[in-house]
Backbone bond lengths (Angstrom), bond angles and torsions (degrees), N, CA, C in turn:
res aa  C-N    CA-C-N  psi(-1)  N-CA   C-N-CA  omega(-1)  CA-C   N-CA-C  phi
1 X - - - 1.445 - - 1.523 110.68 -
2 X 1.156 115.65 -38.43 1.544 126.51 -170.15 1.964 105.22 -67.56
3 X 1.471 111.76 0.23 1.321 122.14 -160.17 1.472 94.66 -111.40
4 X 1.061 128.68 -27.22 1.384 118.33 169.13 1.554 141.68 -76.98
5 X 1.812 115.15 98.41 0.920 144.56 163.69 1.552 121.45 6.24
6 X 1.384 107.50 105.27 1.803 87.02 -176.30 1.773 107.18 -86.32
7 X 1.070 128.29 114.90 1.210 140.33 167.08 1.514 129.51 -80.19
8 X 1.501 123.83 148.23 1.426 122.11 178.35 1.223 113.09 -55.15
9 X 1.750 133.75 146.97 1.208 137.23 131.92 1.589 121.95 12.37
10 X 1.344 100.92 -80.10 1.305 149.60 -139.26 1.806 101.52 -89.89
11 X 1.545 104.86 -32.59 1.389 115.83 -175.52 1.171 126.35 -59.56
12 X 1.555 134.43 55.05 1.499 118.07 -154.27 1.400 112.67 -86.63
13 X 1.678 108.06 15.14 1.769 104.17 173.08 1.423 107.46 -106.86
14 X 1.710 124.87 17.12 1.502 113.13 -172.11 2.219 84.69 -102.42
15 X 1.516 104.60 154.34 1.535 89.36 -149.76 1.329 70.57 -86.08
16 X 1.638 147.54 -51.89 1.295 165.30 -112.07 1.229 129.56 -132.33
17 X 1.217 152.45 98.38 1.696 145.33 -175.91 1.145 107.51 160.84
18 X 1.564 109.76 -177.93 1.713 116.54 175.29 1.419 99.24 -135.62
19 X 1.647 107.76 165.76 1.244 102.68 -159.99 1.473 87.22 -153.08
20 X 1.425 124.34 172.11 1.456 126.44 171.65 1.287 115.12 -135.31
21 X 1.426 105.77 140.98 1.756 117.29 -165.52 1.616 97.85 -115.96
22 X 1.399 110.04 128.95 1.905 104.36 173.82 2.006 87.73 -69.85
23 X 2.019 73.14 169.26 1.572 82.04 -176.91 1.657 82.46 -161.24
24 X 1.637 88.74 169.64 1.597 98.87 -177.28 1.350 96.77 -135.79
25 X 1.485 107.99 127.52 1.876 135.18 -155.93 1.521 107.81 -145.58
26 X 1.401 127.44 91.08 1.433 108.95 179.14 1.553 129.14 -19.70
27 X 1.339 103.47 -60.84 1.739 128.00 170.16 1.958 100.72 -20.16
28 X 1.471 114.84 -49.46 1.342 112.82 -167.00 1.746 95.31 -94.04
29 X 1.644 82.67 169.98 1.824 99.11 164.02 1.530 113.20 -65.45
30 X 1.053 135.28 177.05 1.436 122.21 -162.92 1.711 80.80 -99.06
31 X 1.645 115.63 147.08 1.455 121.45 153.87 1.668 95.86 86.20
32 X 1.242 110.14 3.28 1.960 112.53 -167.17 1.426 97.15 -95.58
33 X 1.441 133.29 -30.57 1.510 136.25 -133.32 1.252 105.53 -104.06
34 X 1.234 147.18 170.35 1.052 158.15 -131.05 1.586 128.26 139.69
35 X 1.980 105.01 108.86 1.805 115.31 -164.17 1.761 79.07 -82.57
36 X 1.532 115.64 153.12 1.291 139.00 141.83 1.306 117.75 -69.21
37 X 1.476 128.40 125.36 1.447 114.62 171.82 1.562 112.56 -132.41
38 X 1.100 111.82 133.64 1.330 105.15 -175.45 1.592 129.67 -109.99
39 X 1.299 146.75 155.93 1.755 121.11 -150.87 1.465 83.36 -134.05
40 X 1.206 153.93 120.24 1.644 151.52 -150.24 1.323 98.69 -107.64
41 X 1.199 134.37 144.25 1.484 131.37 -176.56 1.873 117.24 -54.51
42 X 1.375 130.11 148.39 1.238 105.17 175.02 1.905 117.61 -75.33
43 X 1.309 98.34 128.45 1.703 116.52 165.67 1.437 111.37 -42.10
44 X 1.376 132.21 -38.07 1.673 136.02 -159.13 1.106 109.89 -127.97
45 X 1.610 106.56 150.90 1.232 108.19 -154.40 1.751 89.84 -138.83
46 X 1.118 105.71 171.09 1.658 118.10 -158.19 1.345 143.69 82.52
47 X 1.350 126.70 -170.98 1.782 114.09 -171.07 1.585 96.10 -69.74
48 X 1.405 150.57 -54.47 0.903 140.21 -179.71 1.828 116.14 -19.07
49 X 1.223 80.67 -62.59 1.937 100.19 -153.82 2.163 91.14 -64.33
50 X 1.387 130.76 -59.26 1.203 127.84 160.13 1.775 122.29 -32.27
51 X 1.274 100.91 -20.59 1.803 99.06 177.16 1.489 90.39 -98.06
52 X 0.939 122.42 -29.71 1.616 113.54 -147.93 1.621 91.16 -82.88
53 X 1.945 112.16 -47.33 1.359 107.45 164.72 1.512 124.42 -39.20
54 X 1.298 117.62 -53.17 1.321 119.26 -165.73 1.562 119.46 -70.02
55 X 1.438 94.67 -22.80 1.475 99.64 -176.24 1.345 106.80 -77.57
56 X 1.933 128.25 -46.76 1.366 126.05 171.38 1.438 105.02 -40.80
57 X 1.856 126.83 -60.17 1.294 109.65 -173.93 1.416 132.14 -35.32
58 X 1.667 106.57 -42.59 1.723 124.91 -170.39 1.734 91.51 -65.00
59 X 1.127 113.25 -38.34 1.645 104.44 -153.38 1.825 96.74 -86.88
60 X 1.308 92.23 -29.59 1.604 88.71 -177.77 1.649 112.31 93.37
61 X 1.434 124.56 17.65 1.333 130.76 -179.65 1.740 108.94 -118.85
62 X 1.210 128.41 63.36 1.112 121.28 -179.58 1.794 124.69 -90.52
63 X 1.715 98.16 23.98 1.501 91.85 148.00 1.819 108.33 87.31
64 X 1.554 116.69 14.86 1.579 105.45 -144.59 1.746 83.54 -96.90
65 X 1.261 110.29 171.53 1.523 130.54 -159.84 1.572 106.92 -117.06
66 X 1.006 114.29 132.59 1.760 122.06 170.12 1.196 98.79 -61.26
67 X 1.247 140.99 143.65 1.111 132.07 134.86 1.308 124.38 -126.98
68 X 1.453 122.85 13.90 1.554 139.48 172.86 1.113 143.14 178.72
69 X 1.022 131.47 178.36 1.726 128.04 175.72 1.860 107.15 -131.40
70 X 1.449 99.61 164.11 1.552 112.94 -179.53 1.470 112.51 -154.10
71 X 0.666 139.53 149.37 1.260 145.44 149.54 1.776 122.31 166.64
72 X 1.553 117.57 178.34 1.234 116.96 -161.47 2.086 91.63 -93.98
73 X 1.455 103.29 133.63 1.350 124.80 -176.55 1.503 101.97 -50.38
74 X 1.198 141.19 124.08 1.928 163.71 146.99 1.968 84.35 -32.77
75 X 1.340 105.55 141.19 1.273 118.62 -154.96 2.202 80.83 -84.28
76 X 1.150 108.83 -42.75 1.691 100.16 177.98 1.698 113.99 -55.55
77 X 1.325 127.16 -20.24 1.581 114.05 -178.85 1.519 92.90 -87.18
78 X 1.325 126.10 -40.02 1.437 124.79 173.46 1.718 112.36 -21.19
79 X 1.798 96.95 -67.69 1.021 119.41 -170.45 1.914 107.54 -66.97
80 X 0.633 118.36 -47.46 1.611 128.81 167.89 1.380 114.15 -37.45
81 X 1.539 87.09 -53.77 1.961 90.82 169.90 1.564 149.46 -102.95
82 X 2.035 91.89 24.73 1.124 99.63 -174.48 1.486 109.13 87.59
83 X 1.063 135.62 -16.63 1.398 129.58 -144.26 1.942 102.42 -92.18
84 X 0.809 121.02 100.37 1.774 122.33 176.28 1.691 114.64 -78.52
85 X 1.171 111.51 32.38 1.571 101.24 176.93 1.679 103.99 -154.79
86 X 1.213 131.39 160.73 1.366 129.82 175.26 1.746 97.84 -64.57
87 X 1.553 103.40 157.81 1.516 101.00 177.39 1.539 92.43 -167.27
88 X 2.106 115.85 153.42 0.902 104.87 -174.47 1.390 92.38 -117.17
89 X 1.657 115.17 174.96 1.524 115.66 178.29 1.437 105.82 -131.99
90 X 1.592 114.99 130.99 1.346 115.37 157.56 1.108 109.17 -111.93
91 X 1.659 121.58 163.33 1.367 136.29 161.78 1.577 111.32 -155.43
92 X 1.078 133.37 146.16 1.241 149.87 -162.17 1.552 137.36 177.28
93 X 1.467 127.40 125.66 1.877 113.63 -154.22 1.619 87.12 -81.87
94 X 1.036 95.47 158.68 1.669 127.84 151.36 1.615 108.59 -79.55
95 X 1.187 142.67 -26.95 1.103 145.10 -131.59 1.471 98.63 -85.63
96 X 1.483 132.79 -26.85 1.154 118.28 -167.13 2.002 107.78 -98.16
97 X 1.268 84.72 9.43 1.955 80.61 -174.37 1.724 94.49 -121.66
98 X 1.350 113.67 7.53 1.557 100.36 146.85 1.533 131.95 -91.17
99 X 0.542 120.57 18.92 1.571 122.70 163.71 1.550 100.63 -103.50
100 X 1.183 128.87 -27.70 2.115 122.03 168.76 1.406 113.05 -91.73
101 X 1.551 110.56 20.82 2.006 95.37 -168.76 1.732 74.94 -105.63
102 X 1.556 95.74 151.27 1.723 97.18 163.48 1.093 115.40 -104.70
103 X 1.691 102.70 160.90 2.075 99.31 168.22 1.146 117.51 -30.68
104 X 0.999 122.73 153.26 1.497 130.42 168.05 2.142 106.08 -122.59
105 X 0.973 106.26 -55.96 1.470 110.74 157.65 1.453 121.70 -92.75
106 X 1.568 94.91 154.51 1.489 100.90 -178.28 1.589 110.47 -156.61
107 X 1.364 136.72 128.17 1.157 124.11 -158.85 1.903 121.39 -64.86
């Protein structure tokens, strides 16, 4: 996981990486927030799968996955939660980089 490339937004010819988009979420300070997105390597291989890439780039839909949020806590959830100091929050799945981690044990 630690091997995957952080790539631009904007990059729709890198096939692989994650990248971060601001976002606006009550939960955050305004302009603080930020979705995780992640672009999964392509599965297929051959002339097909290279047109099919190139064509998502042109269109600008290459398919990429949420996989989290970040940003620094809106001073009202602070207050909601007791909390007396600035604080930031991440969250984000694991779920899409298990299917590429390998065994590590084996009997």
């Amino acid at each position: 996981m630690l091997e995957v490339p952080r790539i631009g937004g904007t990059d729709y010819k890198a096939e692989t990486g994650y990248y971060i988009k601001e976002r606006q979420d009550p939960t955050f300070f305004p302009g603080r927030a930020a979705t995780i997105y992640y672009r999964a390597p392509p599965q297929e291989k051959g002339a097909l799968s290279g047109i099919k890439r190139d064509l998502k780039a042109v269109l600008g839909a290459p398919g990429d996955l949420e996989i989290g949020v970040l940003g620094i806590l809106h001073p009202s959830v602070l207050e909601k939660f007791e909390i007396g100091y600035p604080c930031s929050a991440l969250e984000f799945s694991l779920e899409p980089f298990k299917k590429e981690m390998q065994a590590i044990w084996s009997d």
